[in-house]
N, CA, C and O of each residue as an XYZ file, in Angstrom:
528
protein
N      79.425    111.279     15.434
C      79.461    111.526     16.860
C      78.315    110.757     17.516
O      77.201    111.125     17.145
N      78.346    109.944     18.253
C      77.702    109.484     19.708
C      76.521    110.202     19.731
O      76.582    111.345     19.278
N      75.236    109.718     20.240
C      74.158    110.272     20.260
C      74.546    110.681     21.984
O      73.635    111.443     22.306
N      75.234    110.552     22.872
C      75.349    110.890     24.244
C      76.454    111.936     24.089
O      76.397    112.949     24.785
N      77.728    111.708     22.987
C      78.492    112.669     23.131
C      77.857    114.385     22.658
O      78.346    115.479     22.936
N      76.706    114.075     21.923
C      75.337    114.860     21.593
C      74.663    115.574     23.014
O      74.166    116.688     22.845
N      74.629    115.139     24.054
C      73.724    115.403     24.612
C      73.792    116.264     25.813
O      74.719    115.935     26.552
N      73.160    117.169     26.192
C      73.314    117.987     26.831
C      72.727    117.967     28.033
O      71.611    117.469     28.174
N      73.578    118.640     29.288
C      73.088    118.981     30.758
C      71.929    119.501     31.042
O      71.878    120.690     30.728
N      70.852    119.033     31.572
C      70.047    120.035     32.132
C      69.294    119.697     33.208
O      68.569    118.724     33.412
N      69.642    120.888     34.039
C      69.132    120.745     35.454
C      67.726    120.340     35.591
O      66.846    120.514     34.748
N      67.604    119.760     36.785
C      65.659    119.640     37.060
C      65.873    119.937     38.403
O      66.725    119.592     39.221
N      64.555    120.909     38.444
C      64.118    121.165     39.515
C      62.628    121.418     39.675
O      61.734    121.797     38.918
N      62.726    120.980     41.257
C      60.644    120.962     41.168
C      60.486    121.710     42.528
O      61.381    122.254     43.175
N      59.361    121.636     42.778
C      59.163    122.421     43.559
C      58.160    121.543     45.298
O      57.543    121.993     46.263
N      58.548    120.195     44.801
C      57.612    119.131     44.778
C      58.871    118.286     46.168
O      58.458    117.578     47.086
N      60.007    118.553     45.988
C      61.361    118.083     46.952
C      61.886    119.217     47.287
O      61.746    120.325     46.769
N      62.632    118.814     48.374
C      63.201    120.333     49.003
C      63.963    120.672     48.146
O      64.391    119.902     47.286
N      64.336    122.203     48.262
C      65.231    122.762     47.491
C      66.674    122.622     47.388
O      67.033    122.188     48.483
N      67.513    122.742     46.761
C      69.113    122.539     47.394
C      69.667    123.605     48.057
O      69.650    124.787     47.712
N      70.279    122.988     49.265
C      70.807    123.893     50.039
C      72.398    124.198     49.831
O      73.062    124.884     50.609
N      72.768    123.734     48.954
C      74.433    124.759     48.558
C      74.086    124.824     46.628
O      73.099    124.770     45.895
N      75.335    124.945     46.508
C      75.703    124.930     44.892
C      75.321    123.633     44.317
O      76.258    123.034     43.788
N      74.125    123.024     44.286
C      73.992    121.555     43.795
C      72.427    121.846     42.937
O      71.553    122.704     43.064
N      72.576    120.857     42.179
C      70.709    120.888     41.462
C      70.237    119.908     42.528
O      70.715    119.680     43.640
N      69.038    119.314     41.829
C      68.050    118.564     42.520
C      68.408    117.232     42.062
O      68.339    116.097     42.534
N      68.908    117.882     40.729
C      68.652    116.740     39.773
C      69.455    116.950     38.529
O      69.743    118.136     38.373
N      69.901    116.145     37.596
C      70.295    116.600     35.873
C      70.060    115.491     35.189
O      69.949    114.344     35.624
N      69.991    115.869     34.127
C      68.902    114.697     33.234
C      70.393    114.891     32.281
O      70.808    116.025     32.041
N      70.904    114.021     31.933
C      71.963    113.688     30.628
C      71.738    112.929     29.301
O      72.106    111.802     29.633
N      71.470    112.864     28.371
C      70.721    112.035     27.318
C      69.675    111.429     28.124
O      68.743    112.089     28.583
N      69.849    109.917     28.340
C      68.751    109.255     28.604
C      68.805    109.297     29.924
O      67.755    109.301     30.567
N      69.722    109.325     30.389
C      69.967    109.225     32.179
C      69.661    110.691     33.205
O      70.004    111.851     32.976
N      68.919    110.151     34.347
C      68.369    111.254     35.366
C      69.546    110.583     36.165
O      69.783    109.382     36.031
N      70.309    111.432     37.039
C      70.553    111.594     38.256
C      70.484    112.225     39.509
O      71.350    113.090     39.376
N      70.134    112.328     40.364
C      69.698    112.613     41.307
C      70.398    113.521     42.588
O      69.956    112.869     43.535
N      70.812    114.078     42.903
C      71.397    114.558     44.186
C      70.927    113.936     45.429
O      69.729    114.036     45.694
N      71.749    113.277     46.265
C      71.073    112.934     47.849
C      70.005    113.750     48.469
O      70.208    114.914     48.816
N      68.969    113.203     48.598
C      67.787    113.667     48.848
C      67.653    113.329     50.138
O      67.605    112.172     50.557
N      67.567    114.678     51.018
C      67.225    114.188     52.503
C      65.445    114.141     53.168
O      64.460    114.671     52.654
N      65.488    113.614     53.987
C      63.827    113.013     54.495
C      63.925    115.006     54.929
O      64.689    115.467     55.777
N      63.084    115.716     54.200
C      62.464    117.054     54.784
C      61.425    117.037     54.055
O      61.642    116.537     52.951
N      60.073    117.484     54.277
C      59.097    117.463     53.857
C      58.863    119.128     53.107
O      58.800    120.149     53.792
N      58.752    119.107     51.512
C      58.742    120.197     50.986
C      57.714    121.438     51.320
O      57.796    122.660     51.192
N      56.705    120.532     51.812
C      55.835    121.588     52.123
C      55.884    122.173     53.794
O      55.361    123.207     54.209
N      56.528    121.356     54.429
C      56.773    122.042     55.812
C      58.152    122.537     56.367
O      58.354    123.069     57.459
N      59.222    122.195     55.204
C      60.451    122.161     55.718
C      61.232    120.980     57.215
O      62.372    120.846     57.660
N      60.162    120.481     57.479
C      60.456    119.569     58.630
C      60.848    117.962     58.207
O      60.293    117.294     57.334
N      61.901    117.572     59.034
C      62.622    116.273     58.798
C      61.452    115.110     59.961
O      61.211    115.250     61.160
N      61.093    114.336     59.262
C      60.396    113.228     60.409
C      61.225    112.436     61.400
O      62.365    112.902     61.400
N      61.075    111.182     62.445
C      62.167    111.373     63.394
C      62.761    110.233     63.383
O      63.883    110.036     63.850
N      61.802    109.109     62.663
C      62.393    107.817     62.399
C      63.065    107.450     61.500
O      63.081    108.308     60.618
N      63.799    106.361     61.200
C      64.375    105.846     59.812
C      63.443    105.536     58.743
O      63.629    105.765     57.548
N      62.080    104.815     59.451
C      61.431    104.268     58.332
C      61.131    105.549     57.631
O      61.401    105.838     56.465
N      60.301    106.537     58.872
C      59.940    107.478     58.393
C      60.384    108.872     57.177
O      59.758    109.627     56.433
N      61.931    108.606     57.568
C      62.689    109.357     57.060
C      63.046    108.989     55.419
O      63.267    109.801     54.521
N      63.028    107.646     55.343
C      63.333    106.674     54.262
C      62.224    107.222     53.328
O      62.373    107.807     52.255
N      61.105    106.910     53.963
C      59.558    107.223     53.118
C      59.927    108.541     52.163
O      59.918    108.531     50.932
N      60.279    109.767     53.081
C      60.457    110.613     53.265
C      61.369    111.303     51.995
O      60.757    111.979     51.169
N      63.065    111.091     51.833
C      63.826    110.340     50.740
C      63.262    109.634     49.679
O      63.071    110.167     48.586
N      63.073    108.852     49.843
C      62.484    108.604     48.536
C      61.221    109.353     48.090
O      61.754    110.080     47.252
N      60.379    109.570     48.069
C      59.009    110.598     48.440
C      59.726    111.881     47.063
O      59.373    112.094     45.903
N      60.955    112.553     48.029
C      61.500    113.384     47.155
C      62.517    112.852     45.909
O      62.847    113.538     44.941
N      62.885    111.608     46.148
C      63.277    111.167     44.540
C      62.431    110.693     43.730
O      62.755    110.656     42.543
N      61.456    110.328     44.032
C      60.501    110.017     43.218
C      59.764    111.559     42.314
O      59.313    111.471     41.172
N      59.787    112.844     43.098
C      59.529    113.739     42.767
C      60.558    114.495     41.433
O      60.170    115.161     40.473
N      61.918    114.108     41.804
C      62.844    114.631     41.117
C      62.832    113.711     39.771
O      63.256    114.097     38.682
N      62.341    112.583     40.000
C      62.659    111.627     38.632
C      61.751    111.959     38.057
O      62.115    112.142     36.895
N      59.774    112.352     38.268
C      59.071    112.864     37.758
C      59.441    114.400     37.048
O      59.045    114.585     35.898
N      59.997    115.195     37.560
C      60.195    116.188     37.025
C      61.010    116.065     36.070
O      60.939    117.049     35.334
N      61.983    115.084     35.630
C      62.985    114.978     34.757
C      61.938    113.589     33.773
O      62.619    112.576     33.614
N      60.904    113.513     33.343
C      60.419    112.639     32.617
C      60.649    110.895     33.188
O      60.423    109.893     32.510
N      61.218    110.941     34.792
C      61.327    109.340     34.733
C      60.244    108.688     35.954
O      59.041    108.929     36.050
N      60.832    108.056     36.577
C      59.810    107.581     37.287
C      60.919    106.204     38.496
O      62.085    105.854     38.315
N      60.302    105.921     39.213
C      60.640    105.229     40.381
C      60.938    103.730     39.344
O      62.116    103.372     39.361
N      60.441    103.280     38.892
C      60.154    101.909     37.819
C      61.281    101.962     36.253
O      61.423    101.219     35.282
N      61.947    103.360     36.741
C      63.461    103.312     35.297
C      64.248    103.468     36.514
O      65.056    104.254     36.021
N      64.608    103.350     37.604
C      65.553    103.227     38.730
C      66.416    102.311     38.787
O      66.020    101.175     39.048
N      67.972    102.576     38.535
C      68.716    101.506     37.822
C      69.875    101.558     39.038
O      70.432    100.464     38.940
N      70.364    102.131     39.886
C      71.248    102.207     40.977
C      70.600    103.526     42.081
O      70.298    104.668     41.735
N      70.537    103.068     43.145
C      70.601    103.978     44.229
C      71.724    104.050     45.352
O      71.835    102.934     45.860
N      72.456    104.825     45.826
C      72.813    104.652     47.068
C      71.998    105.135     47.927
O      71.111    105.922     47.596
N      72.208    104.676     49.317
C      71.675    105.044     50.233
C      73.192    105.462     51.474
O      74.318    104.966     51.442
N      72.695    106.416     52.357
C      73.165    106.953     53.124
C      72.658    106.897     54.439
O      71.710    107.655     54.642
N      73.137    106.015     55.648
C      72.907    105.539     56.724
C      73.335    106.566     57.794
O      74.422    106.947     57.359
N      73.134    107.145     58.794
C      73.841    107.797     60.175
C      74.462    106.277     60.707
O      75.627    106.212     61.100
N      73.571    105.062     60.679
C      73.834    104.136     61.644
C      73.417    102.712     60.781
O      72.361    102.729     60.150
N      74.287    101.461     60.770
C      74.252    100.611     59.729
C      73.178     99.667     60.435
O      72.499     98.908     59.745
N      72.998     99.739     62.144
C      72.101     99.373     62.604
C      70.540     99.584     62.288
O      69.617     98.883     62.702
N      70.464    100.607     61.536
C      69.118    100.161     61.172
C      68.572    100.291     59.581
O      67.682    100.949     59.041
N      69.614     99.279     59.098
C      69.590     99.050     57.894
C      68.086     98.170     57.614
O      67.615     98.282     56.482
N      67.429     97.411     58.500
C      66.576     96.525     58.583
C      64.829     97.520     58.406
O      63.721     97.390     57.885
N      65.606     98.467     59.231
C      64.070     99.469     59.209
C      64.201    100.663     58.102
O      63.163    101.248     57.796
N      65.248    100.992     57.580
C      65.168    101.187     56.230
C      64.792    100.805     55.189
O      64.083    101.370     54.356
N      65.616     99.041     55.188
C      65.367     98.102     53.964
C      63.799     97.991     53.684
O      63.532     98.004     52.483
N      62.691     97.884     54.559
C      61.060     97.483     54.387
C      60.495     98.523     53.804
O      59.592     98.249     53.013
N      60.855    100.053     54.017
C      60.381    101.082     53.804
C      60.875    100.791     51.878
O      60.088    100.393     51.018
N      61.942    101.041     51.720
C      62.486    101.122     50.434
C      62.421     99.577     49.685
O      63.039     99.399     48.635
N      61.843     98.783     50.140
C      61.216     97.592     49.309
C      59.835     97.947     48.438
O      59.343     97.599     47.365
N      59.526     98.784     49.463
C      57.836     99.034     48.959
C      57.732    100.168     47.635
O      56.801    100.383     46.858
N      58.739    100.623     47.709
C      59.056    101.855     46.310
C      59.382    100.988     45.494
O      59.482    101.612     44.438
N      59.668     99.696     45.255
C      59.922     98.769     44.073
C      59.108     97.792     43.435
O      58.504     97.093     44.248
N      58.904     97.526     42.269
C      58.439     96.703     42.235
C      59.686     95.001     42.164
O      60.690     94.892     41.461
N      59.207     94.117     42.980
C      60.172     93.139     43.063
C      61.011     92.447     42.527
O      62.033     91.869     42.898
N      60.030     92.659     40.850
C      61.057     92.020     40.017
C      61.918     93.001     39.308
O      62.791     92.685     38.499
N      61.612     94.228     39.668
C      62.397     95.033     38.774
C      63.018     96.203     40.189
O      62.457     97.296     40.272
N      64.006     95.906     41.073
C      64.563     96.445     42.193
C      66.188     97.030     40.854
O      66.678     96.664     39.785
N      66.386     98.086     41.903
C      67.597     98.725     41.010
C      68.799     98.112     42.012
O      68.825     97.678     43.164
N      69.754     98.310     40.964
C      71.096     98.287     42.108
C      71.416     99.123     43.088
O      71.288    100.336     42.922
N      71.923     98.545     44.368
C      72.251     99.706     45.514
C      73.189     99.518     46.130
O      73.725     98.410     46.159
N      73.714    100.737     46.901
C      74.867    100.656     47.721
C      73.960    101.120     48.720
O      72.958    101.833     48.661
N      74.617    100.480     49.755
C      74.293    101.144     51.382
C      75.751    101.307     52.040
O      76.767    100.641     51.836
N      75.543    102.361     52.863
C      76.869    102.192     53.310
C      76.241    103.859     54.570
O      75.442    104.794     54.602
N      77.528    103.085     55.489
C      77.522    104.061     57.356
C      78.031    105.459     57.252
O      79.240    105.235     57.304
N      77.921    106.662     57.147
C      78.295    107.645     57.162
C      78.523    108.158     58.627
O      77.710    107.782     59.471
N      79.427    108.880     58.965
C      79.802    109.491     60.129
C      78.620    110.831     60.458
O      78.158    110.945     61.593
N      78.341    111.498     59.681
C      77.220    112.481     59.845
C      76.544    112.551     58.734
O      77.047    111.833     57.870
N      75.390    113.250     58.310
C      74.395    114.116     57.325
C      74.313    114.851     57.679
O      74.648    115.154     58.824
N      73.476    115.993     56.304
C      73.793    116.737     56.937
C      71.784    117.617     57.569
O      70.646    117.250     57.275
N      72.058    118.265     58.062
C      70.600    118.570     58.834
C      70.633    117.446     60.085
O      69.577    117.241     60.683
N      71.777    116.761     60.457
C      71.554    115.494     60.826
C      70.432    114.829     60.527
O      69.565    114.898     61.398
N      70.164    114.183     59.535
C      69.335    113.044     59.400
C      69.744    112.053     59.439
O      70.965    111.909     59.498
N      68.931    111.027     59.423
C      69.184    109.637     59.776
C      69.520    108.575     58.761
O      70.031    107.460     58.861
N      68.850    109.625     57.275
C      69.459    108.759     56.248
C      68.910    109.491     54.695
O      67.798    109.960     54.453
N      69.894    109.411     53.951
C      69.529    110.333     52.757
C      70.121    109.178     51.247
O      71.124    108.473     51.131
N      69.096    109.417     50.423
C      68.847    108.759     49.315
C      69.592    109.426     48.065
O      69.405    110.643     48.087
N      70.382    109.014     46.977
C      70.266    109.285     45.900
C      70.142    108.237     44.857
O      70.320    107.063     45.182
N      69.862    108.542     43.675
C      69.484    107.914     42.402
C      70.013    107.970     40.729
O      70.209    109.079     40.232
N      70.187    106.953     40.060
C      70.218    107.144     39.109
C      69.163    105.865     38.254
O      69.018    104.644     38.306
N      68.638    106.928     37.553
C      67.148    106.569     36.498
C      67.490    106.794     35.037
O      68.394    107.492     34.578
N      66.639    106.107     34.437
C      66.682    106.044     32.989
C      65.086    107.044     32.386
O      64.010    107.223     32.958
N      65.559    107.480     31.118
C      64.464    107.985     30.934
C      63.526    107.946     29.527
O      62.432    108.510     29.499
C-alpha cells in the first residue's frame, strides 16, 4: 500500500487565524500536504476586517501563513494558492502585497479569479496548498 493511501486526516487549528465560521477546519494536513481553507483578511486578535485590498491581502495571508505554521509548513513549501477577488480591478494592489510573502524564485502556482460576493464582505480571501 501507498505511503499516502497510509495517511491520515488531521485537522489544524490555531488560535493565531480566525476561527471557522461554519462546518470547515482552518486547515488539514494529509501525508505530506497542508491545505488550507480560504482565509479571510480578519484580524485574530480583534475580530476586525481592514478596509483596503492591500491591506486585506496582508491580512489573508498573515492568517495562512499562521495555518501552515501550525500544520508543520511554512509560506516557502507553498505550491498553489488561489486567490479570491470582490473586484478583478484591483488585482494590481493585491498582486504587490502577495509578491512580498514570496520569495521570487520560489513563487507557488495561482489562480485569481472575480467572485460575485465573500463572505463578511471582504474584498478578498486567500487559500493554500503547502507541502510539508
Amino acid at each position: 500500500m501507498s505511503e499516502m493511501m497510509k495517511a491520515e486526516k488531521r485537522m489544524i487549528s490555531t488560535e493565531s487565524a480566525p476561527a471557522a465560521i461554519g462546518p470547515y477546519a482552518q486547515g488539514i494536513a494529509f501525508g505530506d500536504l497542508v491545505f488550507t481553507s480560504g482565509q479571510l483578511p480578519i484580524n485574530p486578535a480583534t475580530g476586525k476586517m481592514p478596509a483596503t485590498v492591500a491591506e486585506q491581502t496582508r491580512q489573508c495571508l498573515a492568517n495562512v501563513r499562521e495555518v501552515l505554521e501550525a500544520a508543520g509548513s511554512g509560506m516557502d513549501k507553498v505550491i498553489k494558492t488561489t486567490v479570491f477577488l470582490q473586484d478583478m480591478g484591483s488585482f494590481a494592489e493585491m498582486n504587490g502585497v502577495y509578491a512580498s510573502f514570496f520569495d521570487q524564485g520560489r513563487v507557488p502556482a495561482r489562480s485569481a479569479v472575480e467572485v460575485a460576493r465573500l463572505p463578511k464582505d471582504a474584498l478578498v480571501e486567500i487559500e493554500a496548498v503547502a507541502h510539508r
